[in-house]
C-alpha positions as CSV (number, residue, x, y, z in Angstrom):
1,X,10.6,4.1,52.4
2,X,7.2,2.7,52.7
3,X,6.3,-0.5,50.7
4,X,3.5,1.6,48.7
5,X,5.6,4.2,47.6
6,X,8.4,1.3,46.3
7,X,6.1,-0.3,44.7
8,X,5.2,2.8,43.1
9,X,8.1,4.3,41.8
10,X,9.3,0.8,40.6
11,X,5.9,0.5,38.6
12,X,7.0,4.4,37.0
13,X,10.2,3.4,36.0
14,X,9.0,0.5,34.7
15,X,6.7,2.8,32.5
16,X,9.4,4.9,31.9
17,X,11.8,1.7,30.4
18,X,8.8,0.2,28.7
19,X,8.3,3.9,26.8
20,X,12.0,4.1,26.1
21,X,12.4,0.8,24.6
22,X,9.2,1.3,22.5
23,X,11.3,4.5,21.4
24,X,14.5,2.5,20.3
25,X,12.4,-0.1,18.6
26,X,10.5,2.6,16.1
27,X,14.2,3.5,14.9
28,X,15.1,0.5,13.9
29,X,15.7,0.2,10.0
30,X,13.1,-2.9,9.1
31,X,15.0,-5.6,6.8
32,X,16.4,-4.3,3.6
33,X,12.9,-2.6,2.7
34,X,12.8,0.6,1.0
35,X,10.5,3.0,3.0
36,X,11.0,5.8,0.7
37,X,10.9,4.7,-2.9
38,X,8.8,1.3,-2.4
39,X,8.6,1.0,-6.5
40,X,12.8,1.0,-6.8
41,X,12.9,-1.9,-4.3
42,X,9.9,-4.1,-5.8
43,X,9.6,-4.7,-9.2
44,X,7.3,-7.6,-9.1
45,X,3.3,-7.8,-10.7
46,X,0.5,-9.4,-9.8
47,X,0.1,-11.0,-6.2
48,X,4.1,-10.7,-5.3
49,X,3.5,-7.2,-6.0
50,X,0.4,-7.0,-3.4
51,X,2.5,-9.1,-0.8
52,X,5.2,-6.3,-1.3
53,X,3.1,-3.5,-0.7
54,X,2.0,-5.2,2.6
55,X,5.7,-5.8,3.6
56,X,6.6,-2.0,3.4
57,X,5.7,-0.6,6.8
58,X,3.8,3.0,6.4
59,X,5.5,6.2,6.9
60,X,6.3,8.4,10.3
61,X,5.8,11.6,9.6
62,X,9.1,12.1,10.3
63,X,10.2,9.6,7.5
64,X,7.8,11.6,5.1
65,X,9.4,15.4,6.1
66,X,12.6,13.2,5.6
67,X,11.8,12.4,2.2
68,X,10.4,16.0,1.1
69,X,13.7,17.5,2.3
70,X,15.7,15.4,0.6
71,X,13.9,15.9,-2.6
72,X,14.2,19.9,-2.0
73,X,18.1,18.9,-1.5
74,X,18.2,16.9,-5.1
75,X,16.7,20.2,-6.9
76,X,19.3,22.5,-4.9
77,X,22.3,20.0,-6.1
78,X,20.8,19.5,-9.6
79,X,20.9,24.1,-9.5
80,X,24.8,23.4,-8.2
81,X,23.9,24.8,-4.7
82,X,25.8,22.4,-2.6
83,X,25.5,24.9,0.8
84,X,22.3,24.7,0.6
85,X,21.6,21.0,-0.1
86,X,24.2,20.1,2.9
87,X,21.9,22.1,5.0
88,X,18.9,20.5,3.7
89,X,20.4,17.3,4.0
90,X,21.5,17.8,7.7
91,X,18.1,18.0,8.3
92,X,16.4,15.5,6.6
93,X,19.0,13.1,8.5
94,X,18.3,14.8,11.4
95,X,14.3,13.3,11.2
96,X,15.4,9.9,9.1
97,X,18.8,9.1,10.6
98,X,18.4,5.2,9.1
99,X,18.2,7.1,5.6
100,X,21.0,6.0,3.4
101,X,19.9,7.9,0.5
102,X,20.4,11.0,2.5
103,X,23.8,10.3,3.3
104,X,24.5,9.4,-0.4
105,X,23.1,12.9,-1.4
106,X,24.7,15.0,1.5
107,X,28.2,12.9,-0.2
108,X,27.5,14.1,-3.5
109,X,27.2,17.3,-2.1
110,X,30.5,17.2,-0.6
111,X,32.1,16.1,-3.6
112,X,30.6,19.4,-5.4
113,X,32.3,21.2,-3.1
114,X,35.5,19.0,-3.9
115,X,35.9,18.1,0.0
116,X,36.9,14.3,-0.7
117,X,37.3,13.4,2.8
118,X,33.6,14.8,4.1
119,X,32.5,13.1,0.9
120,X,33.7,10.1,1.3
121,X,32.9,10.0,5.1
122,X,28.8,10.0,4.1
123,X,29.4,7.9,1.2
124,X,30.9,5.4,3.9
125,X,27.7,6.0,5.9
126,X,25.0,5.2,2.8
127,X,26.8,2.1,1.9
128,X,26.5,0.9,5.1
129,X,22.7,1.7,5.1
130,X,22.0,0.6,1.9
131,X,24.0,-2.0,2.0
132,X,21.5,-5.3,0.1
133,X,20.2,-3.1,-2.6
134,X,22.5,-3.9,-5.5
135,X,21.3,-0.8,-7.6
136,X,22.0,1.4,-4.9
137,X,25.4,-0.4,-4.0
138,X,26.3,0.4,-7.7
139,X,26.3,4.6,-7.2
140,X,27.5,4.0,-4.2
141,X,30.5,2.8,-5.8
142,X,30.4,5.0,-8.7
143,X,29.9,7.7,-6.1
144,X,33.2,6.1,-5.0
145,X,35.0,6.1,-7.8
146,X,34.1,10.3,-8.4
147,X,35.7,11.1,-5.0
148,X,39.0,9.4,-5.5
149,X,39.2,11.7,-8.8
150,X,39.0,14.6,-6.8
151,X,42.0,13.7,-4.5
């Protein structure tokens, strides 16, 4: 192979890595922040309230369809609808995998359909992404306690 073309197709799968990493980097959950409800994780005034703002990074629109689809999932569970929230749900996590709020929705779905082991599969899965926020860590283990009453 001539040295031009080497050079060449190392420099396009160097593009290619360099594109894929950028790819992997986007997913990756940032600290303990709350991209979806900002206000439930700061509850500060004044200037820490400003430095908050600025820590939350802004939205993908993926992160945003997430969000909409997992509020259309709340109104189908609050209506008792759980087929229709799982499916919802599926989807949100689908765009938002990093979303532990969806996973603690798609549980309480489950557990509507009294299906303790899918419920507490997901409920597994939102504790281990909201794992930091103490509010959240409480449903989660009142979430908890509901699907060992359905065993």
């Amino acid at each position: 192979m001539p040295k031009n073309r080497m050079c060449l197709v190392l420099g396009l799968f160097l593009l290619f890595l360099t594109a894929c990493v950028r790819q992997v980097a986007l997913r990756v959950p940032v600290g303990h922040v709350s991209r979806d409800h900002p206000a439930e994780t700061w509850k500060e005034t004044g200037e820490g309230a400003q430095q908050a703002e600025k820590a939350v990074p802004s939205k993908s629109p993926g992160e945003v369809a997430s969000v909409s689809l997992m509020e259309q999932a709340r109104r189908y569970l609050d209506a008792g609808d759980a087929e229709s929230a799982i499916r919802i749900l599926e989807q949100s996590i689908a765009l938002n995998p990093y979303n532990g709020r969806g996973y603690y929705l798609l549980a309480e779905a489950w557990i509507l359909k009294k299906d303790p082991k899918r419920a507490l599969s997901f409920n597994r899965m939102a504790r281990s992404y909201l794992k930091g926020d103490a509010a959240w860590e409480k449903r989660i283990r009142e979430q908890y306690r509901k699907i060992k009453l359905i065993q």
